[in-house]
C-alpha positions in Angstrom: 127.4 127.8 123.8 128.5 125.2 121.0 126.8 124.9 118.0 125.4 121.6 116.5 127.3 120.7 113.2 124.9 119.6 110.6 125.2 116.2 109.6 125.4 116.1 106.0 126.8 113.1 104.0 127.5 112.4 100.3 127.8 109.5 97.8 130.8 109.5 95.6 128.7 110.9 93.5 128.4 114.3 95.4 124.7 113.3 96.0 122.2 113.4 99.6 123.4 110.3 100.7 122.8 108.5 104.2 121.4 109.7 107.4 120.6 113.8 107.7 120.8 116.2 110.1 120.5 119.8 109.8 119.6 123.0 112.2 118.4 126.4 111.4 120.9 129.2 111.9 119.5 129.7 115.8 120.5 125.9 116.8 117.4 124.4 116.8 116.8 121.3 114.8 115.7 122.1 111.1 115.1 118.1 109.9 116.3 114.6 110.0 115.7 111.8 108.2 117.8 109.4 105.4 118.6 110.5 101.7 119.3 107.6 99.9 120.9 108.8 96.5 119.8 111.9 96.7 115.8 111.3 97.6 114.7 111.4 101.1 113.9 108.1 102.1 111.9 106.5 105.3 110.9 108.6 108.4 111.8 112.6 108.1 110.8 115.0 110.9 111.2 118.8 110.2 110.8 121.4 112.2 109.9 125.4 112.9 113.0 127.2 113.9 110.8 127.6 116.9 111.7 123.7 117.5 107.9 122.7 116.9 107.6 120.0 115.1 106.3 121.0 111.5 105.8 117.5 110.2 106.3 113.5 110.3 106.2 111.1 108.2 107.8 108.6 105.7 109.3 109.1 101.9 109.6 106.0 99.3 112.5 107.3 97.0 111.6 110.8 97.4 107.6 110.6 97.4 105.6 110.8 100.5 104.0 107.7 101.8 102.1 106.8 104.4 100.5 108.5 107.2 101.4 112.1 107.6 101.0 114.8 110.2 101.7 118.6 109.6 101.4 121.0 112.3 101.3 124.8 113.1 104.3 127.1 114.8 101.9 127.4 117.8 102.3 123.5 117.8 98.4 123.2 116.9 97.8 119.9 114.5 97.1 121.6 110.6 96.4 118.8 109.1 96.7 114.6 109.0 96.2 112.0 106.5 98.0 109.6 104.5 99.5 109.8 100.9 100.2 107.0 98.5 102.9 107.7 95.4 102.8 111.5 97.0 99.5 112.1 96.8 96.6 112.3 99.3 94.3 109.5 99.5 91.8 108.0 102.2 90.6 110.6 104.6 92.1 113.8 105.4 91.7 116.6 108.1 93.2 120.1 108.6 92.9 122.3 111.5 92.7 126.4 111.8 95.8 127.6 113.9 93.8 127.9 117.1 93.2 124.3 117.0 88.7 123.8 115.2 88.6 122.0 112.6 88.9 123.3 109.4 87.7 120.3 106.7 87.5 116.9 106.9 86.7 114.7 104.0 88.4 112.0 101.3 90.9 111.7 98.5 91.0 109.4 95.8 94.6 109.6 93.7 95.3 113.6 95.2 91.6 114.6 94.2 88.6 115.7 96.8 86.4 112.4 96.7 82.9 112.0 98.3 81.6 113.6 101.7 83.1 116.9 102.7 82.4 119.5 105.1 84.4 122.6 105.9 84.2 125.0 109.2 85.0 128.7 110.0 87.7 128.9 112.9 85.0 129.5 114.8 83.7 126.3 114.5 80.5 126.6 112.6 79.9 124.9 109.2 80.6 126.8 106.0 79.6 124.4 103.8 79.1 120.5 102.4 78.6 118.6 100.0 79.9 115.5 97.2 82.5 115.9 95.1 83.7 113.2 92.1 87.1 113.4 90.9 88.0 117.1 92.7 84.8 118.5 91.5 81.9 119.6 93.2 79.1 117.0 92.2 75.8 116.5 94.1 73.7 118.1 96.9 75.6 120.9 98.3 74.8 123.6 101.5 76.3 126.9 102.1 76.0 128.6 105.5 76.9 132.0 106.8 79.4 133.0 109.3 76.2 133.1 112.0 75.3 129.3 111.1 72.3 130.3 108.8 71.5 128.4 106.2 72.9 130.7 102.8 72.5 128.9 100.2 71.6 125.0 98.9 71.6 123.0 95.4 72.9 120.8 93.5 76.2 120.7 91.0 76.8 118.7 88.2 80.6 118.3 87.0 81.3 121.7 88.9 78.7 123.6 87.7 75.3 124.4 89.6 72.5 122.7 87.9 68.6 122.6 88.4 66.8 124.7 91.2 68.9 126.4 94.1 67.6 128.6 97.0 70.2 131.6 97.4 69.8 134.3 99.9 65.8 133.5 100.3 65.4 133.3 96.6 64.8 130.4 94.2 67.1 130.6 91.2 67.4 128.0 88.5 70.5 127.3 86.6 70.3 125.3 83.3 72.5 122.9 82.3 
């Protein structure tokens, strides 16, 4: 069996220079993709040492940009979206390994933004609600494992404000 040679070119300044190839010590492709003085630039692929694919997408001098999609050693999709100066923005989903969707919801600048929901891998709601700015802001629902209703209320800022019904009770929170 012959080994693949990684392909791994310099600049005369000893940096990441040019087109990149390199495999994990089984064979199998590790990544490709272009280093242009020593940031990955353009379209990269990496992948498991099982040969899945573990992700795709593009780099602006070093920074992911664009849309991205990242996915499980079972080959299951974990999670798509896009990024702008490396962080997420727009909307976003990410998958449990066996395939049910584990959140979906928006970004703004790398933080949670508006509308989310998230779900148990067995597919049944755990909770929703707003958030502004990555925090938890607005009308919010909690449900058990069995799809019951747990929990509801509103935050403010991250913190639980005003009249919520927990566990069959009414508690109030104060700001």
């Amino acid at each position: 069996m012959q080994t693949k040679k990684n392909i791994t070119p310099h600049n005369e300044k000893g940096e990441r220079h040019g087109y990149w190839e390199y495999y994990h010590s089984n064979g199998q492709l590790c990544y490709k993709g272009t280093y242009v003085n020593d940031k990955r630039h353009g379209y990269w692929e990496e992948y498991h040492s099982n040969d899945q694919l573990m992700f795709k997408g593009n780099y602006v001098n070093g920074d992911r940009d664009g849309y991205w999609e990242w996915y499980h050693s079972n080959g299951q999709l974990c999670y798509k979206g896009a990024y702008v100066n490396d962080k997420r923005h727009g909307y976003w989903e990410e998958y449990h390994d066996n395939g049910q969707l584990m959140f979906k919801g928006n970004y703004v600048n790398g933080k949670q933004d508006c509308y989310w929901e998230y779900y148990h891998d067995n597919g049944k709601l755990i909770y929703k609600g707003n958030y502004v700015n990555g925090k938890q802001d607005g009308y919010w629902e909690v449900y058990y494992f069995n799809g019951q209703l747990g929990y509801k209320g509103n935050y403010v800022n991250d913190k639980k404000v005003g009249l919520w019904f927990e566990n069959g009770k009414e508690i109030f929170y104060a700001d």
